[in-house]
C-alpha positions as CSV (number, residue, x, y, z in Angstrom):
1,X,-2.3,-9.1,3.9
2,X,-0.7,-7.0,1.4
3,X,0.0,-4.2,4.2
4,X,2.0,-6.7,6.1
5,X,4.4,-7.5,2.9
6,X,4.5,-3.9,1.8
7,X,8.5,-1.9,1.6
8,X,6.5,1.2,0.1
9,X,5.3,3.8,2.0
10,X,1.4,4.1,3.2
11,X,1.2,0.3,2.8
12,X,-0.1,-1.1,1.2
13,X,1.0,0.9,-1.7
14,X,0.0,-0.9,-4.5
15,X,3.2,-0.2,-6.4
16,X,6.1,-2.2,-4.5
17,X,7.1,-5.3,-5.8
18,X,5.6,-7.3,-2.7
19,X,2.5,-5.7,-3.4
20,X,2.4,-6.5,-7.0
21,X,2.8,-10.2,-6.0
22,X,0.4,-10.1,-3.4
23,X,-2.2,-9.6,-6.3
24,X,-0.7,-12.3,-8.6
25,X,-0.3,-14.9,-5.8
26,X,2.8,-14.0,-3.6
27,X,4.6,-17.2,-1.9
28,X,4.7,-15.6,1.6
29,X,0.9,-15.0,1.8
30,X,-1.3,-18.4,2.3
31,X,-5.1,-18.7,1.8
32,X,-5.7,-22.2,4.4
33,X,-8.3,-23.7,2.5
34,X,-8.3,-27.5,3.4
35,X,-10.3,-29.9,2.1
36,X,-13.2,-28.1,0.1
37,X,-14.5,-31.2,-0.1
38,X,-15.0,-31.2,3.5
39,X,-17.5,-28.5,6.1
40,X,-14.5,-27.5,7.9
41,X,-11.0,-26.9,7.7
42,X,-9.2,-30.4,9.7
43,X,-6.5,-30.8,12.1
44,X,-4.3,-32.1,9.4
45,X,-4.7,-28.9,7.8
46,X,-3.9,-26.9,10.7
47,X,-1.0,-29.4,11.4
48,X,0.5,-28.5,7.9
49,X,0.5,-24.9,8.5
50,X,2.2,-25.4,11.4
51,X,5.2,-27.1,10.2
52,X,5.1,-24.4,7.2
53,X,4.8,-21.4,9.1
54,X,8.7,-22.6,10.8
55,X,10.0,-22.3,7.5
56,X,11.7,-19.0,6.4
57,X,9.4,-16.3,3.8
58,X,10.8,-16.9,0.4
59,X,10.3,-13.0,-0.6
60,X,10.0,-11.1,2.2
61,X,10.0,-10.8,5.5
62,X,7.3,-12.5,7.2
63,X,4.8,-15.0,6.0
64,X,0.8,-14.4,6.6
65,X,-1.8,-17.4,7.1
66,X,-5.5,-16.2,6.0
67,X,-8.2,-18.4,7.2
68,X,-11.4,-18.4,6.3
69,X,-13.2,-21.3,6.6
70,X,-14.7,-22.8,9.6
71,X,-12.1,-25.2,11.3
72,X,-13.3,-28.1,13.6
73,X,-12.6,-27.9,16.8
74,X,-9.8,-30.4,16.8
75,X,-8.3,-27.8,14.2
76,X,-8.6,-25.1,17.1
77,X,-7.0,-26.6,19.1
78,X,-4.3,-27.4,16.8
79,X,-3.7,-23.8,15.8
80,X,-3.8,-22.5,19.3
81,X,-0.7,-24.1,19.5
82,X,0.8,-21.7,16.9
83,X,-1.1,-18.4,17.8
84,X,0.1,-18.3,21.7
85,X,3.5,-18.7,20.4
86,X,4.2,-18.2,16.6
87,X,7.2,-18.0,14.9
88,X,9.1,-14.6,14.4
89,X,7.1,-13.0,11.7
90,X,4.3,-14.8,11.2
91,X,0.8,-13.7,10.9
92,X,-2.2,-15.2,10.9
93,X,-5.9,-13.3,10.1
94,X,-9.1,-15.4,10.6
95,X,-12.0,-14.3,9.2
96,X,-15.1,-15.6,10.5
97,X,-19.1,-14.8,10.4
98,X,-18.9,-14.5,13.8
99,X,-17.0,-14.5,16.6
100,X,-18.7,-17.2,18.2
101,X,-17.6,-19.2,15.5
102,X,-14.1,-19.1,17.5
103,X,-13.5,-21.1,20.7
104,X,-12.8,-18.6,23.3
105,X,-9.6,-19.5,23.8
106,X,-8.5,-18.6,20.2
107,X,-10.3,-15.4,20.5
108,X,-8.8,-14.8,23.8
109,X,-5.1,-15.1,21.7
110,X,-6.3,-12.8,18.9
111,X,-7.4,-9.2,18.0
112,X,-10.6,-8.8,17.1
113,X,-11.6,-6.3,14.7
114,X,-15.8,-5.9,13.6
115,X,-16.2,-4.9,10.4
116,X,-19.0,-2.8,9.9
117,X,-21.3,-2.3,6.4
118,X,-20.3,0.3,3.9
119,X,-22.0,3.3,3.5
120,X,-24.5,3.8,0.6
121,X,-22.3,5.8,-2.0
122,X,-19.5,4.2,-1.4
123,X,-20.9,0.0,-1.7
124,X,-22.5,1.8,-5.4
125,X,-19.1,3.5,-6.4
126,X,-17.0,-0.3,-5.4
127,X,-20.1,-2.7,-6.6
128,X,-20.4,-0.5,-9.9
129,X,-17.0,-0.9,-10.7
130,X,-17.0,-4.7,-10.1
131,X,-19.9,-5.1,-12.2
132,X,-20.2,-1.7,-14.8
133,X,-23.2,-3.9,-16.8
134,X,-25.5,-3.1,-13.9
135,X,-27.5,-0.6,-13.4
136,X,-27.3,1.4,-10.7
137,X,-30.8,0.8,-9.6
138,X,-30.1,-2.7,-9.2
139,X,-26.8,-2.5,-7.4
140,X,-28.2,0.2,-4.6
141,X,-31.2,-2.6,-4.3
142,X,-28.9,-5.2,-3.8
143,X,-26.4,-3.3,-1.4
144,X,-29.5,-2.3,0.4
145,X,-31.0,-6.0,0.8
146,X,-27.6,-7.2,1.6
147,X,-27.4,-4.9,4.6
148,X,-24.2,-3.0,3.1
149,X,-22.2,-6.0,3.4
150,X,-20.3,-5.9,0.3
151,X,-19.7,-10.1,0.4
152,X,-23.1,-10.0,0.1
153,X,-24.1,-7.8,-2.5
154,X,-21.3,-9.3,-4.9
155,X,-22.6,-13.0,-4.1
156,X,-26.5,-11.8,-5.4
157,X,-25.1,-9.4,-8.3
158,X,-23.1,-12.5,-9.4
159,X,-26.0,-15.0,-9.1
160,X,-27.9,-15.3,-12.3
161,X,-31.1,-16.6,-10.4
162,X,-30.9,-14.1,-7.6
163,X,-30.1,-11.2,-10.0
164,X,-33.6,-12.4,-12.1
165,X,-35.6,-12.3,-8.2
166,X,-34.0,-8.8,-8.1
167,X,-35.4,-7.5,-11.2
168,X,-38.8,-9.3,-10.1
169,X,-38.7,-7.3,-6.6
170,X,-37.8,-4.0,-8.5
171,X,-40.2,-4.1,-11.0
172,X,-42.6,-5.3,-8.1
173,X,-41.8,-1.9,-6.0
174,X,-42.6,0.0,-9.0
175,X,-46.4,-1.6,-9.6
176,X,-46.9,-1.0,-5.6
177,X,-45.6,2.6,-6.2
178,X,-47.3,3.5,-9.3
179,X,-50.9,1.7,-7.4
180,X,-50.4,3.6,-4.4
181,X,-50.1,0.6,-2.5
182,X,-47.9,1.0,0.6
183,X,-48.2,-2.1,1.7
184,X,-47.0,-3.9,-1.3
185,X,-44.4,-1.1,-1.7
186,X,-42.4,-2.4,1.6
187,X,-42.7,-5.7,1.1
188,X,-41.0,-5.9,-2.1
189,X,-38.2,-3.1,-0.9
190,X,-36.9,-4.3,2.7
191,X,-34.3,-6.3,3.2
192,X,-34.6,-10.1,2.5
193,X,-33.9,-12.2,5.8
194,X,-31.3,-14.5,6.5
């Protein structure tokens, strides 16, 4: 989102004034939340955004909508409204799990872009910086089991009860390893599933 409010060059840039706001909270960029109280982002939600993304940006010049929540389908329908015809400079980014979780006609309206996982070296470089406390055994552990999806690994590293069934699978491998015991050895190192 900062890309999209950027005036430097190579956005985003990291230096411009938009981009400096769009760390600190800038007014033109919205996370849609809705009701956390709620499964699912509501049609009044989507309503609201709708009547706010005809407003002019306050600081530059377009406004962004992220969404990230699952929305109803009600809600859907609401924002296809928007999306087949939004307002001059007006974006909107959805982020879901997966596609699916998008009525075809919304995804029909959008551009889809797959994210894949990170590499190895560069989840450890990013995790380690997020969390320097950690050894680095640990974190390439946990980007492994999380199937380099950084989300992932952040969520475990940042989980005081996951981080102690880490260091119980860890020290695990290690017994398995130092018994010869290849068996044991893979069970406590793949991936965990879903």
């Amino acid at each position: 989102a900062s890309g999209l409010v950027c005036t430097g060059n190579n956005p985003p840039c990291g230096q411009c004034v938009q981009c400096k706001k769009s760390i600190s909270g800038h007014p033109d960029i919205s996370n849609v939340t809705g009701d956390l109280s709620k499964a699912a982002i509501g049609v009044d939600t989507i309503r609201d955004l709708r009547s706010d993304a005809f407003i002019m940006p306050n600081d530059s010049d377009r406004k962004t909508y992220i969404i990230t929540r699952t929305m109803t389908v009600s809600a859907q329908n609401a924002l296809l409204k928007i999306i087949e015809e939004p307002p001059k400079g007006v974006t909107f980014i959805i982020i879901v799990r997966n596609k699916e979780d998008l009525l075809e006609t919304v995804r029909s309206r959008s551009a889809v872009l797959s994210l894949l996982p990170v590499g190895n070296c560069e989840g450890i470089v990013y995790l380690k910086s997020k969390f320097p406390d950690i050894n680095d055994q640990k974190i390439q552990t946990v980007l492994e089991r999380s199937g380099g999806i950084i989300g992932k690994a952040e969520i475990l590293l940042s989980e005081k009860d996951d981080n102690n069934q880490i260091d119980k699978m860890l020290s695990e491998a290690a017994d398995a390893l130092a018994n010869k015991n290849s068996a044991a050895f893979l069970a406590a190192s793949l991936p965990a599933e879903n």
